[in-house]
Structure formats: structure tokens, C-alpha cells
C-alpha positions as CSV (number, residue, x, y, z in Angstrom):
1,X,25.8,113.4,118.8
2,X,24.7,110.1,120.4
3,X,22.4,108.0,118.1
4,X,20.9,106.5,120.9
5,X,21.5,104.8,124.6
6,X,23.6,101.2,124.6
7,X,23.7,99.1,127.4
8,X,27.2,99.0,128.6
9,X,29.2,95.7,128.9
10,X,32.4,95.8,130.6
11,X,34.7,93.0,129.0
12,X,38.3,92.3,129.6
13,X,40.4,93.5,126.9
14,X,41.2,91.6,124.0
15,X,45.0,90.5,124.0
16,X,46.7,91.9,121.2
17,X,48.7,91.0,118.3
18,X,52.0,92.2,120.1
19,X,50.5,90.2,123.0
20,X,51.2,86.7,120.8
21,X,53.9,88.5,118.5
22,X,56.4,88.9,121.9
23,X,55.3,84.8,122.8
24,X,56.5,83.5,119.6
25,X,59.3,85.8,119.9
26,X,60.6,84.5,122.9
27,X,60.2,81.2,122.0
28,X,62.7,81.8,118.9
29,X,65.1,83.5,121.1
30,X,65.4,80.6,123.1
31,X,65.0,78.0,119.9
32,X,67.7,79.9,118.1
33,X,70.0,79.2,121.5
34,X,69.2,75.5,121.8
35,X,70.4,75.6,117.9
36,X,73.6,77.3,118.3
37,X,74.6,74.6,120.5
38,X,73.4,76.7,124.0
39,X,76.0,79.2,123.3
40,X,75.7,82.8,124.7
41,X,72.9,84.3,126.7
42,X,69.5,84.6,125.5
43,X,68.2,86.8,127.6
44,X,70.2,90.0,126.0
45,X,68.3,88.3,122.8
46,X,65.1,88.1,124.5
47,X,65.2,91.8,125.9
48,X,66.2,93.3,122.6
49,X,63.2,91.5,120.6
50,X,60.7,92.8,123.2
51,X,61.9,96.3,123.3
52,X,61.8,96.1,119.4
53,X,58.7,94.6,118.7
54,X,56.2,98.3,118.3
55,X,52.7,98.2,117.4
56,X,53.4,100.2,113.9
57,X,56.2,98.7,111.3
58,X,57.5,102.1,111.1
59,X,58.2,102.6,115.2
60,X,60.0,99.0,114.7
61,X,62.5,100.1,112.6
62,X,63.3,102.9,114.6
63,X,63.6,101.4,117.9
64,X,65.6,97.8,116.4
65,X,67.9,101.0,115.2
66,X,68.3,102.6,118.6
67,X,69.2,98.8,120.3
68,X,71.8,98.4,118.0
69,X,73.8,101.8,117.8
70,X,73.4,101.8,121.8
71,X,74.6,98.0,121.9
72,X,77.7,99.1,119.7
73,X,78.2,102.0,122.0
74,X,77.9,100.9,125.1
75,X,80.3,97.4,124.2
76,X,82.7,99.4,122.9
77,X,83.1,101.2,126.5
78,X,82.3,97.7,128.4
79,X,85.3,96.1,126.8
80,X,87.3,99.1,127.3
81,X,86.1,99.2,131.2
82,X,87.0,95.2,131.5
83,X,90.3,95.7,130.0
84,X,91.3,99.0,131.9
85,X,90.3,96.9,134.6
86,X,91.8,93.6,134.3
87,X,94.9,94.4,132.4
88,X,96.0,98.3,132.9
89,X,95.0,99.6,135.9
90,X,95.4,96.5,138.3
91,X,96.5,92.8,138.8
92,X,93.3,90.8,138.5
93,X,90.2,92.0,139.9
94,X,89.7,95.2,141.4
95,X,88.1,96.1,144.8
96,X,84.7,96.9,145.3
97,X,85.2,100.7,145.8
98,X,87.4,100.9,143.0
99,X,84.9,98.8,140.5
100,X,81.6,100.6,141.5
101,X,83.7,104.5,141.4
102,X,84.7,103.5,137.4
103,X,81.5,102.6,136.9
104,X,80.0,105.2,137.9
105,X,82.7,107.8,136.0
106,X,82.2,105.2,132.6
107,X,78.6,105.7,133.5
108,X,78.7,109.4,132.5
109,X,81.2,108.8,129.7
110,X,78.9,106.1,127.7
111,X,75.9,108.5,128.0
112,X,78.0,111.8,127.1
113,X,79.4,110.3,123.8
114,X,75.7,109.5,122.4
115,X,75.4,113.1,122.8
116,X,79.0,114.1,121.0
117,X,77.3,111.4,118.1
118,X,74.7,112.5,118.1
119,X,72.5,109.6,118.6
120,X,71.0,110.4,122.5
121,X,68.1,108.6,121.3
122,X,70.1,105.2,122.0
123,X,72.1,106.5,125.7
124,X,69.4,104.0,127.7
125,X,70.4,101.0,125.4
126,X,73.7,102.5,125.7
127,X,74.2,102.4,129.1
128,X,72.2,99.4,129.9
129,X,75.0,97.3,127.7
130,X,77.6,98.9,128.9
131,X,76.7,97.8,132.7
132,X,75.7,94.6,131.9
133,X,79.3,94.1,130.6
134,X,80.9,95.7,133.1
135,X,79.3,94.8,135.9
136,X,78.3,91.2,135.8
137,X,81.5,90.0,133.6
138,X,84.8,91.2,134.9
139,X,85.6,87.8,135.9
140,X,85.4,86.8,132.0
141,X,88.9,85.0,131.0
142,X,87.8,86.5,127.5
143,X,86.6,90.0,127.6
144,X,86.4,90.4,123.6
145,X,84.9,87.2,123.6
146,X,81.5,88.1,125.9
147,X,81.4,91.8,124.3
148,X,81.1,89.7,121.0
149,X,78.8,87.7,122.2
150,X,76.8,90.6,123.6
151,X,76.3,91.8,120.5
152,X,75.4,88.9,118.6
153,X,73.1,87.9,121.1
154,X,71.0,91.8,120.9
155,X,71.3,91.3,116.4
156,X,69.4,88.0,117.0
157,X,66.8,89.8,119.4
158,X,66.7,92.9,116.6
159,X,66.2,90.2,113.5
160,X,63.8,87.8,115.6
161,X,61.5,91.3,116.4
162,X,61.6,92.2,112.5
163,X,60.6,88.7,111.8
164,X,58.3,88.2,113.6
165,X,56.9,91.9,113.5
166,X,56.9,92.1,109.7
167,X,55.1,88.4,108.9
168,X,51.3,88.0,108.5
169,X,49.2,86.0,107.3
170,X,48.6,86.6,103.6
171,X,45.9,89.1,103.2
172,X,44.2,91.3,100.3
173,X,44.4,94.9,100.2
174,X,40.8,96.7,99.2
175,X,42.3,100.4,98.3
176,X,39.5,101.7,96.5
177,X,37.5,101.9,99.0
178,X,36.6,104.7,101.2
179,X,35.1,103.7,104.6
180,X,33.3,106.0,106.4
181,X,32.4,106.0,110.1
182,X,30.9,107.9,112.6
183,X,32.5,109.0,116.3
184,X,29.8,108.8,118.7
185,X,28.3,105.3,119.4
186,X,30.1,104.2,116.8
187,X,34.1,104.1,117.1
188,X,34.1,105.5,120.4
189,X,33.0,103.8,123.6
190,X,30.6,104.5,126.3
191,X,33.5,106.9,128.1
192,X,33.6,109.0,124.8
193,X,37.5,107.2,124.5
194,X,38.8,105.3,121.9
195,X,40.0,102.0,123.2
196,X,44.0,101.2,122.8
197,X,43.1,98.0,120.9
198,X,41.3,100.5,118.1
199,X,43.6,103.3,117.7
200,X,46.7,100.9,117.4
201,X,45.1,99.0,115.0
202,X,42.9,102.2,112.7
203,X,46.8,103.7,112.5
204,X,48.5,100.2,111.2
205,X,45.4,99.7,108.8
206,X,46.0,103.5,107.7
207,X,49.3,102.7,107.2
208,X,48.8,100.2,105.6
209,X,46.5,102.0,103.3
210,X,43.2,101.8,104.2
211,X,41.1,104.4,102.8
212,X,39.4,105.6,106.4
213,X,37.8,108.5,107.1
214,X,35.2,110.3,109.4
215,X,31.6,112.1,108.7
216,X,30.5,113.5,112.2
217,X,28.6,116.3,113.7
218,X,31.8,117.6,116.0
219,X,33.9,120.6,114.8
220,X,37.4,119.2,113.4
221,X,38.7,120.5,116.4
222,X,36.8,118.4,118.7
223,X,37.5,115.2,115.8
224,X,41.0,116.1,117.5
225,X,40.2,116.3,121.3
226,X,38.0,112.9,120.9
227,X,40.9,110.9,118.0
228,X,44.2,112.2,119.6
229,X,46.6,109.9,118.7
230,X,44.8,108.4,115.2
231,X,46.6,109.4,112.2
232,X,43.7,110.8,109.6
233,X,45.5,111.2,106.1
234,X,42.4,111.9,104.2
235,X,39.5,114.5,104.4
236,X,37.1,114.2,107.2
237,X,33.7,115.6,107.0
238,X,32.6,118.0,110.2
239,X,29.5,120.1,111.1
240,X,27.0,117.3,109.5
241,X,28.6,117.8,106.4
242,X,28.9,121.6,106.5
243,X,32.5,121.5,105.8
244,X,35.3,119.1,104.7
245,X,38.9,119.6,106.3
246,X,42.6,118.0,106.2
247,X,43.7,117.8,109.5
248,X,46.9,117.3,108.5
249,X,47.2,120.4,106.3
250,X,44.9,122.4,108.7
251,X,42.8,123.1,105.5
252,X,39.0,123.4,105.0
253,X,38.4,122.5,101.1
254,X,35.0,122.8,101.4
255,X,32.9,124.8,103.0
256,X,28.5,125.2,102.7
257,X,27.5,128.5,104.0
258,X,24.1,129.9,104.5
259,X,22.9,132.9,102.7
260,X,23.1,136.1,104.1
261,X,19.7,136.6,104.3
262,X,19.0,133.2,106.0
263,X,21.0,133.9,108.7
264,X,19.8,137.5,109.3
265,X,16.1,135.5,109.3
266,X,18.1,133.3,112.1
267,X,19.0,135.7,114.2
268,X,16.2,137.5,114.4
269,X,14.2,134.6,115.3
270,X,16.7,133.9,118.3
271,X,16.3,137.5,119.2
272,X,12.4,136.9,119.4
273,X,12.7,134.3,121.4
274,X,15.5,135.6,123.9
275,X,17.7,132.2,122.9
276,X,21.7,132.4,123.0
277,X,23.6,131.2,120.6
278,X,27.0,130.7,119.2
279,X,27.8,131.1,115.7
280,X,29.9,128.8,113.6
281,X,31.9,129.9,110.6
282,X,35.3,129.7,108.9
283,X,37.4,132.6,107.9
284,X,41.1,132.6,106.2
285,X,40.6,128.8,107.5
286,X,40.2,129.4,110.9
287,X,37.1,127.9,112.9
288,X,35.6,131.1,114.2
289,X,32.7,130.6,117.2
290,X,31.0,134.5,117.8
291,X,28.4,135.0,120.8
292,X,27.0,138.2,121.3
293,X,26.0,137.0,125.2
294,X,26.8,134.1,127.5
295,X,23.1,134.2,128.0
296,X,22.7,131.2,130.0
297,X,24.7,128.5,132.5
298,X,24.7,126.4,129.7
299,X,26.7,128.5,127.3
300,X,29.2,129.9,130.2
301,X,30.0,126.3,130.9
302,X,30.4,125.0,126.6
303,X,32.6,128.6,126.6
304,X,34.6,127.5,129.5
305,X,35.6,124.0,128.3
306,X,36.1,124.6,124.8
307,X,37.8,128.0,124.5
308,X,41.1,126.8,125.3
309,X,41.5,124.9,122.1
310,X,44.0,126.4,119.8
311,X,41.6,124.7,117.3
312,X,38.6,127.5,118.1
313,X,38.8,131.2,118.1
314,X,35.9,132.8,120.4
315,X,34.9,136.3,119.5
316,X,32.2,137.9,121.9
317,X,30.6,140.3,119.1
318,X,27.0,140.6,117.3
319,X,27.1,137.8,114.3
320,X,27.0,139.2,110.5
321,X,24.9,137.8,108.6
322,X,27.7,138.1,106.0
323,X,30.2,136.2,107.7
324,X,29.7,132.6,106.0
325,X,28.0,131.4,109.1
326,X,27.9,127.7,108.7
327,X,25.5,126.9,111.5
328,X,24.1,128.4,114.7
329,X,24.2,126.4,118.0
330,X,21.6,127.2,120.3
331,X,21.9,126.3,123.9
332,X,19.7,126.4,126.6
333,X,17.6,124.4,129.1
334,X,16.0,121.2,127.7
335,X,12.2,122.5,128.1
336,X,13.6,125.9,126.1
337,X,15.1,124.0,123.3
338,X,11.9,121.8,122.5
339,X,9.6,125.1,122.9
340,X,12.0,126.4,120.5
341,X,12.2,123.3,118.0
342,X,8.4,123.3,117.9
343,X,8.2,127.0,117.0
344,X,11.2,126.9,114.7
345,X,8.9,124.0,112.5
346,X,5.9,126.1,112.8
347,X,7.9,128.7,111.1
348,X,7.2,129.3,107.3
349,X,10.2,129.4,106.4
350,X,11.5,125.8,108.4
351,X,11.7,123.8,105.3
352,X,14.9,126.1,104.4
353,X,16.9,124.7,107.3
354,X,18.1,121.7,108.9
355,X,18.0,121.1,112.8
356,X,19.4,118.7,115.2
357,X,18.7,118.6,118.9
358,X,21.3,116.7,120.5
359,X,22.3,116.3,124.2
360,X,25.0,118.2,125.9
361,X,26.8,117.2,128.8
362,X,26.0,120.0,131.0
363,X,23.0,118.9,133.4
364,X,19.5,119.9,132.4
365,X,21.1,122.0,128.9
366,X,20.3,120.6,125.7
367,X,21.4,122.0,122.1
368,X,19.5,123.0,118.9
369,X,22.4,123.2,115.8
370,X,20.8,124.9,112.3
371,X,21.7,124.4,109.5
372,X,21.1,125.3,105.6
373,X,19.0,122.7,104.2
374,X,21.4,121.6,101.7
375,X,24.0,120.9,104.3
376,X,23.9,116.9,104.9
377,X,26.7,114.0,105.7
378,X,25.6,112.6,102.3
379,X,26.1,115.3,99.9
380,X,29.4,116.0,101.1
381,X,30.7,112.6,100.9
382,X,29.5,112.5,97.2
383,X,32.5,115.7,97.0
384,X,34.7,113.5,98.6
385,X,34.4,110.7,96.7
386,X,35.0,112.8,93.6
387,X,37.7,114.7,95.0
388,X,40.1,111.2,95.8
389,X,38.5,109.6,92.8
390,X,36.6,107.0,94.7
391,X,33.6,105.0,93.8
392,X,33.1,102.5,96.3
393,X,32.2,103.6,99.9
394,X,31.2,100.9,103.3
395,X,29.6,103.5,106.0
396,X,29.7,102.7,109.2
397,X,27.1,104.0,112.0
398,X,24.6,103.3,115.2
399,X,21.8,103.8,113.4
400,X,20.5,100.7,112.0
401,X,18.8,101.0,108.1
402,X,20.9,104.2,107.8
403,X,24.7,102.5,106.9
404,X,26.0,100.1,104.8
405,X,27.2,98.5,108.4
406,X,25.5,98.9,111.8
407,X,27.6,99.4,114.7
408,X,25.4,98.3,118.1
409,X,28.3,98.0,120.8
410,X,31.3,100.5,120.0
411,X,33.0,99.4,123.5
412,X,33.5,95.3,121.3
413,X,35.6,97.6,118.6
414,X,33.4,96.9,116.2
415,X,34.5,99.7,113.6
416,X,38.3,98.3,113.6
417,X,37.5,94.9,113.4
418,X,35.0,95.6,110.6
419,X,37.4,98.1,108.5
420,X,39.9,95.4,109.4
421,X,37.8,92.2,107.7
422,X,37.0,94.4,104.9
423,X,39.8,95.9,103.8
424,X,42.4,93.4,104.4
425,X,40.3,89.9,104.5
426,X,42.5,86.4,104.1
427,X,43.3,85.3,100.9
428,X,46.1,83.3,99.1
429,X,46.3,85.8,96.7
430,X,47.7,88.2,99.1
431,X,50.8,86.4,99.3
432,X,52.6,89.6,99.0
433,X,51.6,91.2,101.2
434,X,52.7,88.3,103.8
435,X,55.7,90.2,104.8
436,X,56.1,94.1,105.2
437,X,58.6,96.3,104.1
């Protein structure tokens, strides 16, 4: 749910750490030339550092790995090509239909024998070193020479990227804190996206073990539609603190039902009033959604977008009232939903529940979720900090008073650049944490 309305600002993107990472790399590509006395070719050096430098230490590793298994490769079956070439097969250089049909036929044989090794994940690198040999050297008085060379040239690259990849500037590492931010307004921008800038950044701070969670009103499966790609290793709370799930373990560990007999009292009240609704509960860990009718536009359309989510199991059957509903989500046209809230307070019984209107996207719909009244964002952090043996929280959210930290423009990335201040901020003590393993 949207806190409120934000002016949107359009600004250019911030340039990123790789951005200035690749710079100085291929500066010391080139400074590492001028020192070896301008020997070899920097630019194998300066294409191997900028296919290894990745936004996550972990990617580096495997990609500096790839660059130099397919540089071994595919020099091993250059220097074979140049000597076939130059020495076995003729008397000098060949001619141009013989060079470019063994090329093509080495071609097939450099990418085949990553496959018989096993390591296909290397047959681009492969093959572009093996061309680069073959093609643009055959005149080289020295073939073992260049395809030395070659390879020295791409292990500078790879040690340059890891470098330059694994330095930074000496920073603390706050683990015992849990931050806790909300999706709406407050990590995601005005296109309901999270920016490139944030979720490269969120996964390297998680990785680097920040404590980072969510709290939100969204089903975990829609924490998945809207985060895809951001790595969440801890509990998130969903449903306004109805539930607590892993995403990683697909496991709900905690889960705040309503009593029978308050959701019979629900449902007879939507029955009075002729309002559809979709029920919301969790059984064998499984997010079930039950609707006795698609009673309304609104509803066909929510059913039509959502159902395909392996993350949601509709069931078109009558709700029981002792199936651990944990909320009801009432949809309907935006005069129905306010007649509805104002009767729904007027009730005798209101005080037992919790409501939230919130807006849908769906034109002229709006949404009524209910709630037990225990059920709150607040209570079921207090579980969460108990269950990872926390005790210091920062909360993040768009609603100012409400959160430790107010977040009034989530298109700036506000929420990364906060989580990244607070859990890692500058220090001399964090000399050791200057280079990463």
C-alpha cells in the first residue's frame, strides 16, 4: 500500500561503483604496460579486467575463472593452428581460402573440447582467444612467444579486476542490527520497480552481511513479483504482520489467525452487505486465496493477474471459518468500500479487527483488508527480533513520525544509501574489512 502521493523527479542515474572501478582498471592495465617496458598488448589485459569486474565478489570469482580456463583453451589450439600453419601444412603463409576454411574447422574444435572438459561455461572466452591468435598473428616469427604473451596479458586483466574489485575503503560492519523497510514508497520507485543501482547494491550489502529485511502489506508472493532479483536471507514480515516467511526455505514460521468465530462474524457481515471477497490463509505452507464469487470487475481483474503465480493457490469454494483465515480482502468500487468501512466501524464488534483501505490499480476499485486486531507490523517484528537474537532495529518507511528513518523520495534510493551509511559507515577501524575475500 502507498503511504501517500510523491511528486516524481526524473534524474539521470547515478554512475556506479563498477562505473569508476572499470576507469581505474583501465588505467592500470595500461600503467602496468608502460612498466613492463611497453611489452605485449594491453588491450587483451584491458578486455579481460572489464569482463571480470561483476557487481557481486562472488560473480567475480567466477567469471576471472571462466577468462582464464577459456584463455588456456583457446591458446593452446591458437598455437597449434599457427604452427599447423606455418610449419606442417605449408611453406610460409597460407592462402586466404585455406586460412579462413581452418579457421572455421578449429572454430568447432576449440568450442567442442570445452564441452569434452567439461567447462562450456568458458567456449566464448575460448574461442575469442583462439581467433585472436589465429587470425591476427600468423605472421608472428614467434608463435609460442605471442600465445605466451596472450596469456600473460589476460592474468594481468584477471589480477587488475580482483584488485580493484576486492579494495574498499575501510569501513565498519554494524551486524547486530536488523533494518527494516517497507516496499511501497519506500524502496521502490514511482513505477513500482526497484532501480538497478538499489538491488545491485541491497545484494552486495546482504552479502556482505547486513541484517535487511522487509515488513509490508503484500503477500510473500507478491514480495517476490515486486524484489525479483534481491537475495532476502532472513525472515520477511507479509500481510501487515499476519505472517512471517523465509523465502528462501518457502516456510511460514509464524502465522496470526483469526478465531473461528470472528471470521464466521466476517462473513456474515459481507453476506449482509452483498460485498466479495477473497480469503487469505495458509495451509501445509501454502498461501491459499478462496472466493466463493468473482462478484465484481474488480475481483475478475485481481483474479486474472495474480492467479498465475505459482506462489498463490485460488480455490473458488465458500470460506470456513475454520480454515486459519488470516485476513479477508474485500474489493469493490471505491463509493462501496467507504459505505462499507463506515458500517464495518459502526459495528459493535469493530474494535476486534483491524482494517486498511488501500488503492488498487484497477480503475474506480478500491480494497478493504481485515484483519484480527492483534495482527500488526510491530508485534511481529518483536518475534523476529527474538527469533535471530536481535536487539537493535533502524525502520525504514514514508510515513514520517512512524520510523526510525523517513524515506520521502524512493526514486533518489534512499533505502540503499541509508542501509548503506548505517551499516557499513567509514572508519579506520575497519581496516579489515579494506579488502574482500
Amino acid at each position: 500500500m502507498r503511504d501517500h502521493d510523491h511528486p516524481t523527479h526524473r534524474h539521470p542515474p547515478i554512475p556506479g561503483q563498477r562505473i569508476f572501478r572499470s576507469m581505474v582498471a583501465v588505467w592500470l592495465c595500461f600503467a602496468v604496460f608502460l612498466l613492463r617496458g611497453q611489452k605485449g598488448i594491453p588491450f587483451y589485459s584491458v578486455i579481460a579486467a572489464l569482463q571480470c569486474l561483476q557487481p557481486y565478489t562472488k560473480e567475480m570469482g567466477k567469471v576471472a575463472k571462466k577468462r582464464l580456463v577459456g584463455t588456456l583453451i583457446g591458446a593452446f589450439w591458437g598455437l597449434l593452428t599457427l604452427l599447423l600453419e606455418l610449419g606442417l601444412l605449408y611453406d610460409g603463409i597460407p592462402d586466404e581460402w585455406s586460412h579462413f576454411l581452418l579457421l572455421g574447422l578449429f572454430t568447432g574444435i576449440v568450442l567442442y573440447s570445452t564441452v569434452l572438459l567439461k567447462a562450456t561455461e568458458a567456449a566464448y572466452f575460448s574461442a575469442v582467444v583462439f581467433l585472436s591468435i589465429a587470425v591476427n598473428h600468423i605472421g608472428d616469427a614467434n608463435p609460442y612467444l605471442f600465445a605466451f604473451n596472450r596469456m600473460l596479458d589476460t592474468l594481468i586483466g584477471v589480477l587488475i579486476a580482483e584488485i580493484v574489485n576486492r579494495l574498499h575503503l575501510p569501513r565498519l560492519r554494524n551486524t547486530d542490527i536488523l533494518f527494516v523497510s517497507g516496499i511501497g514508497d519506500t524502496i521502490l520507485g514511482a513505477d513500482r520497480k526497484l532501480s538497478p543501482y538499489s538491488k545491485v547494491e541491497l545484494n552486495r550489502l546482504i552479502e556482505d552481511g547486513a541484517r535487511f529485511t522487509i515488513s509490508t502489506s503484500e503477500t510473500q508472493a507478491t514480495v517476490r513479483e515486486l524484489l525479483s532479483g534481491v537475495k532476502l536471507p532472513y525472515p520477511i514480515i507479509t500481510m501487515n504482520g499476519a505472517a512471517l516467511y523465509r523465502l528462501d526455505t518457502m516456510e511460514y514460521l509464524r502465522t496470526v489467525p483469526m478465531r473461528p468465530e470472528k471470521t464466521a462474524r466476517l462473513l456474515s457481515w459481507t453476506d449482509e452487505l452483498s460485498l466479495g471477497c477473497f480469503s487469505n490463509s495458509v495451509e501445509q505452507n501454502l498461501l491459499v486465496v478462496r472466493y466463493d464469487t468473482l462478484a465484481n470487475e474488480g475481483m475478475e481483474q485481481i483474479f486474472r493477474e495474480k492467479r498465475s503465480s505459482p506462489y498463490r493457490n485460488y480455490v473458488q469454494s465458500k470460506t470456513d471459518p475454520n480454515d486459519d483465515v488470516l485476513y479477508l480482502f474485500v474489493v469493490d468500487t471505491k463509493d462501496r468500500i467507504e459505505q462499507a468501512r463506515k458500517d464495518f466501524q459502526s459495528r459493535p464488534w469493530a474494535e476486534e479487527y483491524r482494517i486498511e483501505i488501500e488503492a488498487t490499480d484497477i480503475p474506480g476499485y478500491a480494497g478493504m483488508k481485515i484483519y484480527d486486531a492483534d495482527v500488526s507490523k510491530e508485534a511481529m517484528l518483536e518475534e523476529l527480533k527474538q527469533l535471530m537474537g536481535m536487539e537493535k532495529t533502524v525502520t525504514m518507511g514514508s510515513i514520517q513520525g512512524h520510523y526510525d528513518v523517513y524515506i520521502p523520495n524512493a526514486d533518489r534510493d534512499f533505502v540503499v544509501k541509508e542501509l548503506k551509511r548505517r551499516f557499513e559507515p567509514v572508519s579506520i577501524r575497519g581496516w579489515r574489512n579494506m579488502f574482500r575475500l
